[in-house]
C-alpha positions in Angstrom: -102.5 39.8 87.4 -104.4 42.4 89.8 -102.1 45.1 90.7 -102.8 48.4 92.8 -99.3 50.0 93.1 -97.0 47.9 92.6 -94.9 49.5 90.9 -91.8 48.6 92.7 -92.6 44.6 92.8 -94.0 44.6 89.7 -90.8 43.8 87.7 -89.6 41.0 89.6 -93.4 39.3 89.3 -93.2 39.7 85.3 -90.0 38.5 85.1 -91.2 35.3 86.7 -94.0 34.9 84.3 -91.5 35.4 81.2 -89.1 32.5 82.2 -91.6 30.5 82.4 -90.5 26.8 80.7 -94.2 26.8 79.3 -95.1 30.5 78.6 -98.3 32.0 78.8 -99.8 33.2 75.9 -101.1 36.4 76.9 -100.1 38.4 80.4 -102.7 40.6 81.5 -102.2 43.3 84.3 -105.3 44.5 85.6 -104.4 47.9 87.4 -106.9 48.9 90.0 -106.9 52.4 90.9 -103.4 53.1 90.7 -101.6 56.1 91.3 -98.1 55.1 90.7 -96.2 54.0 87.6 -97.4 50.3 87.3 -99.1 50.6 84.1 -96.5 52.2 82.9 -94.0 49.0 83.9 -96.5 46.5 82.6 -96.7 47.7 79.0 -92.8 48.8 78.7 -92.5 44.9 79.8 -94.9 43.9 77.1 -97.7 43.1 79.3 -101.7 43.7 78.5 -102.6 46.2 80.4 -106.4 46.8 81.5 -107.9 49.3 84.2 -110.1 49.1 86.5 -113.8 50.9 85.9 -115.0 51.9 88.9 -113.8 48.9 91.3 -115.0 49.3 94.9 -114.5 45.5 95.3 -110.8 45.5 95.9 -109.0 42.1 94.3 -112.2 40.1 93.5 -113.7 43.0 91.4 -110.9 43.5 89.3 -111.0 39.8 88.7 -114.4 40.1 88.1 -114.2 42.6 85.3 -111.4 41.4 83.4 -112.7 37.6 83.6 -116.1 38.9 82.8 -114.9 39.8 79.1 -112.5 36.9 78.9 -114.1 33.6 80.0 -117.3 33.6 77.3 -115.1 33.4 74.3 -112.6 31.5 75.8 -111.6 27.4 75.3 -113.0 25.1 77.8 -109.6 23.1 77.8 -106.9 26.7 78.4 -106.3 27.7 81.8 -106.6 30.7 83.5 -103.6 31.6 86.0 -104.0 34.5 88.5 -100.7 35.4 89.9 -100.7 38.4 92.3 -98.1 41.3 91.8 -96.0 40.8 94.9 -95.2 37.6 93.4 -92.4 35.4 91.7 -93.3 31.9 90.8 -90.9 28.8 89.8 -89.6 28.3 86.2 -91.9 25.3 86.1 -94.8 26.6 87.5 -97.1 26.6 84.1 -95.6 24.0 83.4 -96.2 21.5 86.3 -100.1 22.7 86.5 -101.0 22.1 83.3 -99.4 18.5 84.0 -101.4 18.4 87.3 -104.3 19.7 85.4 -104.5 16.6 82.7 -106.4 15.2 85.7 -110.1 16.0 84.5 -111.4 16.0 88.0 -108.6 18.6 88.8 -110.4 22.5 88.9 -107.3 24.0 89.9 -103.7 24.2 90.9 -102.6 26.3 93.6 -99.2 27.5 94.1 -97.0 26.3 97.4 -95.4 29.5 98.9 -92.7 30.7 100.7 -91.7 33.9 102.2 -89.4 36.3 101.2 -86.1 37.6 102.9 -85.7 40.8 104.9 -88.5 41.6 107.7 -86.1 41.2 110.5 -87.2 38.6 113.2 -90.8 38.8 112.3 -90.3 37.8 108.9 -88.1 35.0 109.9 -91.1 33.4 111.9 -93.5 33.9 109.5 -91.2 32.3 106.8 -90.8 29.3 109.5 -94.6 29.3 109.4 -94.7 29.0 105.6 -92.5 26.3 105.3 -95.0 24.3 107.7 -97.3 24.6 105.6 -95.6 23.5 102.8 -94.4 20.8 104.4 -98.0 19.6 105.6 -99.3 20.0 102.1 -96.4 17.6 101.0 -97.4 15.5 103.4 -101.1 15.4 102.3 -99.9 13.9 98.3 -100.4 17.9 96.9 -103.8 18.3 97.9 -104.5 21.8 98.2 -106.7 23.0 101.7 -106.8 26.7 100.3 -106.1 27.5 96.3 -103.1 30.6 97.8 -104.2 34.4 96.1 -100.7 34.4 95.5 -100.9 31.8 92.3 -103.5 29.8 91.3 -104.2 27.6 87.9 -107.5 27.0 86.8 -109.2 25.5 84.2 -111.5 27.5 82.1 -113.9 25.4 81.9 -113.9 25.1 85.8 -114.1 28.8 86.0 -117.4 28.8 83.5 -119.2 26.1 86.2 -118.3 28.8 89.0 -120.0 31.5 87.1 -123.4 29.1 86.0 -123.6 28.3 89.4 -123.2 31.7 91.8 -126.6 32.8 92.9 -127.7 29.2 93.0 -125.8 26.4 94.3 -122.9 28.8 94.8 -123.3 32.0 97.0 -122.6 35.4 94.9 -124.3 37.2 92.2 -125.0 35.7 89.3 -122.4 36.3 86.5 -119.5 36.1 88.7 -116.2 34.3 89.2 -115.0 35.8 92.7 -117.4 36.4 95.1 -116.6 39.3 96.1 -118.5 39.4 99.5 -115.7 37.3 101.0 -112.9 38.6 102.5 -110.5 35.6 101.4 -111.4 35.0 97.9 -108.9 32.6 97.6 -110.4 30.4 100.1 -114.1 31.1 99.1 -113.1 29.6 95.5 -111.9 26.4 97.0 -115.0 25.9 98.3 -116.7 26.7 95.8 -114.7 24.6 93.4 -115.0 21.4 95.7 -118.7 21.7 96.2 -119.2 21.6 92.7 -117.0 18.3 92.8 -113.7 19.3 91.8 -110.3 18.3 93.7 -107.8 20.9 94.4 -104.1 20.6 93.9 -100.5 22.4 95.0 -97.8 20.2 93.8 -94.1 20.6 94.9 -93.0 21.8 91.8 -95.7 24.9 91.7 -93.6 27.0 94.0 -93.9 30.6 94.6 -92.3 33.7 96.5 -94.6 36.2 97.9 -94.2 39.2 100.7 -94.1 38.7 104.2 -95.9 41.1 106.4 -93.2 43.7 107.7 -94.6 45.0 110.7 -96.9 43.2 113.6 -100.2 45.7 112.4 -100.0 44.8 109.3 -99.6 41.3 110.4 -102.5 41.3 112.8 -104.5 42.7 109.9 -103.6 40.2 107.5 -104.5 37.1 109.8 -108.0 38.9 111.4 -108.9 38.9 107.9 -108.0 35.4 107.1 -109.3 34.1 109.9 -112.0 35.9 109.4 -112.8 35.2 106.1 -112.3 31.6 106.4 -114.9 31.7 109.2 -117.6 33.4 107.1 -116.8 31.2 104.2 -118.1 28.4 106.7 -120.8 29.9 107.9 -122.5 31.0 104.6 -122.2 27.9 103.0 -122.9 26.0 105.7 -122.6 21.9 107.1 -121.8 20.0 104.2 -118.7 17.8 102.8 -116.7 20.7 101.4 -117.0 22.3 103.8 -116.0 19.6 106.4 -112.3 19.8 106.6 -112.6 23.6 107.2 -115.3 23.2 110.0 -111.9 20.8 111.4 -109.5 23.1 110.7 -111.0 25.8 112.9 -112.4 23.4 115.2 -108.2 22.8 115.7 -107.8 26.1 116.2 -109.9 27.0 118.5 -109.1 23.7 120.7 -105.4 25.1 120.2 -106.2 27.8 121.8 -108.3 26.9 124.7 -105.2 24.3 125.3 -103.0 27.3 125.3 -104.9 29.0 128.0 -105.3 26.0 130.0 -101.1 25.7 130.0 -100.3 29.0 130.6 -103.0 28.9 133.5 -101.4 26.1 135.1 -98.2 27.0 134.7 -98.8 30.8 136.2 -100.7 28.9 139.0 -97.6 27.0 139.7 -94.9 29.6 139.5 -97.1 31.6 142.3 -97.6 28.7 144.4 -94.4 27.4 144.4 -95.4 24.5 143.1 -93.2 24.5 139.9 -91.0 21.9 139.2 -88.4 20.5 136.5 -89.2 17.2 136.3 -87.7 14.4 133.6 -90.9 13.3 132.0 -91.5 17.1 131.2 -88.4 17.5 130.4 -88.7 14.9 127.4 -92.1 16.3 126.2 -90.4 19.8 125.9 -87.6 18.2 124.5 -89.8 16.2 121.9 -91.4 19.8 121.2 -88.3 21.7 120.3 -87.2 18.8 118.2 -90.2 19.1 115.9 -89.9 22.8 115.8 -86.1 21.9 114.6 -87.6 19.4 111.9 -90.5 21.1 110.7 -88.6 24.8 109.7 -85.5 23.4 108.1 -86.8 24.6 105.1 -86.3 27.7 106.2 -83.1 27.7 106.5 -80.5 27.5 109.6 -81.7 30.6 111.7 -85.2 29.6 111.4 -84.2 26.1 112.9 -82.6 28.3 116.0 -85.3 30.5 116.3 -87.3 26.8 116.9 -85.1 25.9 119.0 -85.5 29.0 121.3 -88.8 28.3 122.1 -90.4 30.9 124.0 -89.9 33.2 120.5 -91.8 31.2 118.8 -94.8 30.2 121.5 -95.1 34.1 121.4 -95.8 33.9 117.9 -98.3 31.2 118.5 -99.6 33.0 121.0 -100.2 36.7 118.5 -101.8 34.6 115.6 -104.4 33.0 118.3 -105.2 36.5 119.4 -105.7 37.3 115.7 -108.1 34.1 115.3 -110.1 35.3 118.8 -110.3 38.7 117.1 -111.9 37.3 114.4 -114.7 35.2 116.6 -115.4 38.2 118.6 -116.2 40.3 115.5 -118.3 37.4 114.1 -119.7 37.0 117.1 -121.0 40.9 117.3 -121.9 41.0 114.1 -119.2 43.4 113.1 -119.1 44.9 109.3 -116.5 42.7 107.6 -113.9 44.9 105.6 -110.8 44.4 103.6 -108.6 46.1 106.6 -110.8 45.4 109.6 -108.8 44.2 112.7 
C-alpha cells in the first residue's frame, strides 16, 4: 500500500484490508516521504511499515523498491495486491480475485470503483461517471480495459515475467515492476501484462471506494494526466494487438470530440440565424439521450439520475473532460515534459 500523507484516510483503507473474508497475510505500507503521522497509524494498526529511500519516482518508485526485495523470494502461485491509501475495498475483494485468478491465463484482477460521497455537485458527476464505467465493464463479461491504481491483484509469478522482460520486450529499466516513466502506471501495466499474453480481469464482486477529485483543478489535473499517460503508453509501445483497443479507445475520444464541436457549431450557427427550430424527430433523439443518461447513472443513486436528466449539467461535464483530453494532445503534440501534476 503506497502512502504519502495519508494519514487521515489511512484508517478507513486498513480497515478494509482487515475484514477482508480471505485475509492477507502480510499488509505492507510503504510511506513515501511523509511528513505526517501515517507511519505512525500503520504500525499502531499492525501494518508492516517500510519507507521510502530516496524516491523521486512518486507511486511507481515506491512500488519499485518494496517489490524489488519482495518478488525474488516470493511463490510463483501468491498474489501480490496493491491497494492505494485513499481506498476501501469490498469484504470479498481477496477473496473473489483469487477465484478469478484460478484462471492461469489470468495476470491480474483489477478492482471496479466507485466514488465517494461529499464533493458537492462535482462529485456527484464524477460519481455518475464512475458508475458508467462500471457498468460498461459489466457489460464486457469482467474484462478489465485498465487494471484501476486504486486495487489491483496480481499474480506473482505474472509480476516476475514483467520484471524479465522490461528493457526488452517491455519498455523500462531492467529490474523493474512499474515503469516508472509513465504517468499512469496502472494503465502502462495493462499493457504490459497483455503483450506478454495475459488477460486482465475486474469482476463485480472486486469493488472498491476511492476519492473523488474535490475541486475542478485538481480535476483537470487528474484527467491531463490520464489522458496523457494513456496516450504515451500508446505511443511508446507502439501498433500492435495490445495495444489495439487503446488506439480505439482514443480514436473514440477524439471523434467525440470533433462531434462535439461540430454540434455546438451548428447549433450556434442556428440560434444566430434564426434558423433554430424544435422539431419532433429531434425531439425524440434528445429524448432517447436523456433516457440513457437516466439508465446508465442509477447506480449512482437518485440525484445522479436527475442530474442526467438535466442535461445541459452534464454536457458541461462532457465538455471540461474533452478539454482535458485536448490538453493532453497539445502537450504531446509540443513535446512538452510529462510530469506527475502537469496540466
Amino acid at each position: 500500500m503506497p502512502a504519502h500523507n495519508e494519514a487521515d484516510r489511512l484508517p478507513a483503507t486498513l480497515t478494509g484490508l482487515f475484514a477482508q473474508t480471505v485475509r492477507a497475510r502480510r499488509v505492507i505500507v510503504v510511506a513515501d516521504n511523509c511528513t505526517d503521522a501515517t507511519e505512525d497509524i500503520a504500525a499502531a494498526a499492525g501494518a508492516e511499515v517500510i519507507e521510502t529511500v530516496g524516491n523521486r519516482e512518486m507511486k511507481a518508485g515506491a512500488l519499485n523498491q518494496v517489490l524489488a526485495g519482495l518478488l525474488p523470494a516470493a511463490r510463483p502461485d501468491a498474489y501480490v495486491l496493491v491497494v492505494d491509501a485513499d481506498t476501501v475495498i469490498a469484504p470479498h475483494f481477496i477473496e473473489s480475485a483469487i477465484e478469478c485468478l484460478a484462471d492461469p491465463a489470468v495476470g491480474a484482477v483489477g478492482g471496479v470503483f466507485v466514488g465517494e460521497q461529499g464533493s458537492g455537485l462535482l462529485g456527484l458527476l464524477q460519481r455518475s461517471e464512475y458508475a458508467r464505467y462500471a457498468r460498461a465493464v459489466g457489460r464486457k463479461k469482467g474484462v478489465a480495459m485498465v487494471l484501476t491504481g486504486t486495487s489491483t491483484m496480481f499474480r506473482v509469478a505474472a509480476l516476475q515475467r514483467v520484471v524479465a522482460e522490461r528493457g526488452r520486450r517491455l519498455p523500462g529499466r531492467r529490474g523493474s515492476v512499474y515503469n516508472s516513466d509513465s504517468l499512469t502506471e496502472d494503465s502502462e501495466m495493462t499493457v504490459a501484462l497483455r503483450s506478454l499474453g495475459l488477460r486482465t480481469r475486474s469482476p463485480r464482486a472486486c469493488l472498491v471506494t476511492t476519492e473523488v477529485m474535490p475541486t475542478p483543478s485538481t480535476l483537470w489535473r487528474q484527467r491531463v494526466r490520464w489522458y496523457r499517460g494513456a496516450l504515451d503508453n500508446i505511443r511508446i509501445y507502439g501498433v500492435r494487438r495490445s495495444t489495439a483497443p487503446y488506439i480505439a479507445q482514443q480514436v473514440g475520444l477524439a471523434a467525440a470530440v470533433l462531434a462535439g464541436a461540430l454540434y455546438l457549431a451548428v447549433l450556434a450557427a442556428a440560434v444566430v440565424l434564426g434558423g433554430f427550430r424544435i422539431t419532433a424527430f429531434w425531439s425524440a433523439i434528445g429524448g432517447l439521450f436523456v433516457l440513457e443518461r437516466l439508465i446508465t447513472a442509477r447506480r449512482a443513486g437518485p440525484l445522479a439520475m436527475l442530474v442526467g436528466f438535466v442535461l445541459v449539467i452534464e454536457m458541461a461535464y462532457d465538455l471540461f473532460l474533452q478539454a482535458a483530453f485536448i490538453r493532453s494532445v497539445v502537450a504531446i503534440w509540443r513535446r512538452q515534459s510529462a510530469t506527475w501534476d502537469a496540466a
